[in-house]
N, C-alpha and C positions, 0 to 999 in steps of 0.2 A: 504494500500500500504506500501511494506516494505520502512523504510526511509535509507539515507544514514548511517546512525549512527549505525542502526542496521545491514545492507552490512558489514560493517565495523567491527563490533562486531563479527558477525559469523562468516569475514573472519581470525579474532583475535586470535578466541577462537579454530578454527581448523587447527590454525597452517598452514593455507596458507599465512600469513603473520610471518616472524621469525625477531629476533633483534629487542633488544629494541628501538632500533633510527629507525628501519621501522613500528613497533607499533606505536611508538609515533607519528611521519608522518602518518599516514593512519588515528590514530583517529582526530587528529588535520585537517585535510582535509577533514573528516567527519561531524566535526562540523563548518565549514566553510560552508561547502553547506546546511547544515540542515536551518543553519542560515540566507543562504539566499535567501533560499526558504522561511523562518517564515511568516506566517499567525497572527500573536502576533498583537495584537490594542495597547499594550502599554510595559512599561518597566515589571511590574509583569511577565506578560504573556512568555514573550521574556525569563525573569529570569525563569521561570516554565519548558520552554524547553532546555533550557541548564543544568538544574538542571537532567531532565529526560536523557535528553542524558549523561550526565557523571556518572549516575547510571546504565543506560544498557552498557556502555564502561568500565568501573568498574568492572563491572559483569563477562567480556567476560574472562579474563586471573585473576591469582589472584597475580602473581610478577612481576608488573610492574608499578615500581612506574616511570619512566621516562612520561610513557605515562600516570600516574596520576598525573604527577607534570604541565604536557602541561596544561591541561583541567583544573586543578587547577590554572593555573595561570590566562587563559581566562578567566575564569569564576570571578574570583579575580580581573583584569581589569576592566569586565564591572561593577559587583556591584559595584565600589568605582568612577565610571564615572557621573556625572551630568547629562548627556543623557537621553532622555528619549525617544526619538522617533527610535520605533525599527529596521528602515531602516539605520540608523546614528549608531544604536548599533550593525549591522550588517556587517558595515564599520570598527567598531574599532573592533570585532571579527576577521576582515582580517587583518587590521594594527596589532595586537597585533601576530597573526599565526606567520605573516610571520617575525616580530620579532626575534620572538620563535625560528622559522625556521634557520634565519640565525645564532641566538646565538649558536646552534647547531651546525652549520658548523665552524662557528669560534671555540669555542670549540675544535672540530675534528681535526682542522688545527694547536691550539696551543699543545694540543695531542701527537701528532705525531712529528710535532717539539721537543719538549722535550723529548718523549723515544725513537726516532730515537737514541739521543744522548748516551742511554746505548747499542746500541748494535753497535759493534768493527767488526773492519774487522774479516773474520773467524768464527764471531760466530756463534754458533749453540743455536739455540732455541728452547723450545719447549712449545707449546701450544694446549689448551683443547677447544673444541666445538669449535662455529663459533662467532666472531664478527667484525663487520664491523670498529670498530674503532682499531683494535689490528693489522686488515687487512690495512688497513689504512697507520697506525703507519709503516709497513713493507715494504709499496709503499714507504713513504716518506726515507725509510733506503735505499732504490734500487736507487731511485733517486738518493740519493746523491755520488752515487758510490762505495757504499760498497756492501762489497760480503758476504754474511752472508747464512747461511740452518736454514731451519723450518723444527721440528717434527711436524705433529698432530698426534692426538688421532683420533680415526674414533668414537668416543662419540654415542657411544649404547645408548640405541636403533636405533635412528632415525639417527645415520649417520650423523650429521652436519659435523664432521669433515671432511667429504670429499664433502664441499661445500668453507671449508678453501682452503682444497687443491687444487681445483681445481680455486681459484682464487690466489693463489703463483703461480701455474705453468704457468697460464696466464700470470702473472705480470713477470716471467723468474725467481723468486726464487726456486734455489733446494730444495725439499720438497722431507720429508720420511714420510712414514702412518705406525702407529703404533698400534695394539689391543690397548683397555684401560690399559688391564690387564698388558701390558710390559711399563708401566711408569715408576715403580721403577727400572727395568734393564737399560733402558737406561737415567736414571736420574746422574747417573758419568759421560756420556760421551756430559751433553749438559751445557752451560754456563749460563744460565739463561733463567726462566717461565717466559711468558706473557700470561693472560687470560684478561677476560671480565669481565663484571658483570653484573646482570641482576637487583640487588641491594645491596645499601651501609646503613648498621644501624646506628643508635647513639653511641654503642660504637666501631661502626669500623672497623664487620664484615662484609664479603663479603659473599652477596648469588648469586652462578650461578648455571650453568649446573650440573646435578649430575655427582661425579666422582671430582669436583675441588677440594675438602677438600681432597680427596685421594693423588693427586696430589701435594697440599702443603704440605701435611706429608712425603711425599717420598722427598720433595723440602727441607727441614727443616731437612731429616737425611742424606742427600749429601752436606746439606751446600749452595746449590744452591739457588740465590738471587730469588724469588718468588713477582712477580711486579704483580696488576691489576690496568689496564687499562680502563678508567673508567671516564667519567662524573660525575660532582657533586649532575648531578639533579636526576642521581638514588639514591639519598638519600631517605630513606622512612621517612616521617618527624611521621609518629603513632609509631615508633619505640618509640622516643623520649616519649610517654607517657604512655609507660608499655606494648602497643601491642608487640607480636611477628610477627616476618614477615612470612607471610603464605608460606608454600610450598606445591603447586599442584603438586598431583596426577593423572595421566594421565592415558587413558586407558591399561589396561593390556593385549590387545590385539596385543599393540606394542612391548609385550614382546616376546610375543608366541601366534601367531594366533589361532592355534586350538591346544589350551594345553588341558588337559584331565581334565574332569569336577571337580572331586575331591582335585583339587592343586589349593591354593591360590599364586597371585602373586601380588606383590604390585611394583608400576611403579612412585617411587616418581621423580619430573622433574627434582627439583635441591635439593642443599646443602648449609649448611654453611660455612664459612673457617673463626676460628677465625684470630682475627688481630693478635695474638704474633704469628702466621705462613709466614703474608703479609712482606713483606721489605719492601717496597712502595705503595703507592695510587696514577699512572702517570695520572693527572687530569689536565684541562685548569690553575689550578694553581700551578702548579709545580709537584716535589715528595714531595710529606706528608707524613707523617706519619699516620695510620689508626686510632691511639690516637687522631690525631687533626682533624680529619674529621666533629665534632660536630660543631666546633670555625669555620673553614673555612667558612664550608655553611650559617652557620647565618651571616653569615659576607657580603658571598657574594651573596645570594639568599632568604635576610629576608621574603618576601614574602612566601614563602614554609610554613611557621610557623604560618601564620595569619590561 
């Protein structure tokens, strides 16, 4: 019988689930129920399936460390717990979730409070692919009564960007769609980027959607202030030990359905954006700098590094 973990995974891996913080949600709720449903007689056993589960969730996507950092911390919880009876370990897997859960939201909420604050009556913004906390950050600017416009990108392949817009126009922000390709034309006439991230390395760089490093480069020859928006817990902590952060390759089918047999096409998902492109890191702890991204998370997320 397929288990929740693995519903989850394949929902992961096929892109019926998008955003890091709805990945990260979906697997964290996965092992919630996996957990308590366990069959386990003791703490080993209990550890043997959450071990398995966070290897088929692992599996499913290969950029996402938010939703590696969940499963890492549960799992981190229970091994260092006295517990040993696995109905009681199945408890502090839900105590610890929901934790998780709310630190997320809190997060979101301090977010948004703080980059509300760089965007001014009038401005114009513009931003690439879709994320929920940048979306967010935009509610919270409308709220407070400011009149601002969003560009998106419509972010080829898949079109995210008109999952942005269509939640600006909901929300009553004036919102323009733009090809990828006209970034740099209309990068003079917008006052500052806000993206996402999908992850933050050790020294500071941003990986998202592909197309964002284009994006800061056309940001960085207009002069234009280039902010991502971003949680701490997308830090990849394997960076910190020599790994490179993987960037999946997605099928090339989403390029060109029936392209002619003899043409190769490569469909990479995301990019890099070094840090001397970023101005800011708008995170639960302030603006940072993408230089101090290292110091911050150990500071405030030591766990990650065990």
């Amino acid at each position: 019988m397929t288990t929740a973990v693995e519903l989850a995974a394949k929902r992961i891996k096929t892109l019926e689930v998008q955003g890091a913080r709805n990945v990260a949600i979906t697997a964290i709720k996965a092992i919630e129920e996996l957990t308590k449903k366990s069959r386990a007689q003791n703490k080993p056993q209990f550890m043997k399936e959450l071990f398995k589960a966070r290897d088929v969730l692992f599996s499913s996507r290969e950029t996402e460390p938010l939703m590696r950092n969940a499963v890492r911390h549960i799992i981190y919880e229970v091994e260092k717990s006295k517990e040993k009876n696995p109905k009681e370990l199945a408890n502090l897997v839900h105590q610890v979730s929901s934790r998780f859960l709310q630190n997320l939201e809190t997060s979101k909420e301090r977010i948004a409070e703080i980059g509300s604050k760089r965007i001014k009556f009038h401005s114009r913004i513009l931003t690439h692919c879709h994320s929920s906390t940048v979306t967010y950050l935009f509610e919270r600017a409308k709220k407070e009564g400011k009149q601002f416009e969003v560009i998106c990108t419509e972010t080829r392949p898949l079109f995210q960007g008109r999952i942005t817009a269509q939640e600006l126009i909901d929300l009553g922000i004036k919102t323009t769609m733009i090809v990828d390709s006209a970034v740099r034309f209309f990068m003079n006439k917008v006052d500052l980027v806000m993206v996402g991230a999908d992850a933050i390395t050790s020294e500071g760089n941003v990986v998202n959607k592909i197309g964002t490093s284009l994006v800061a480069l056309a940001a960085n020859e207009a002069r234009t202030p280039f902010y991502v928006v971003s949680e701490l817990l997308k830090f990849d902590p394997s960076t910190v030990y020599g790994e490179y952060e993987k960037i999946e390759e997605r099928n090339p089918k989403e390029i060109w359905a029936d392209a002619p047999s003899n043409i190769e096409i490569r469909n990479p998902a995301f990019d890099i954006t070094r840090r001397k492109f970023i101005h800011g890191i708008i995170c639960e702890e302030g603006i940072i700098s993408p230089h101090s991204v290292l110091e911050v998370v150990r500071k405030k997320y030591p766990w990650i590094f065990i």
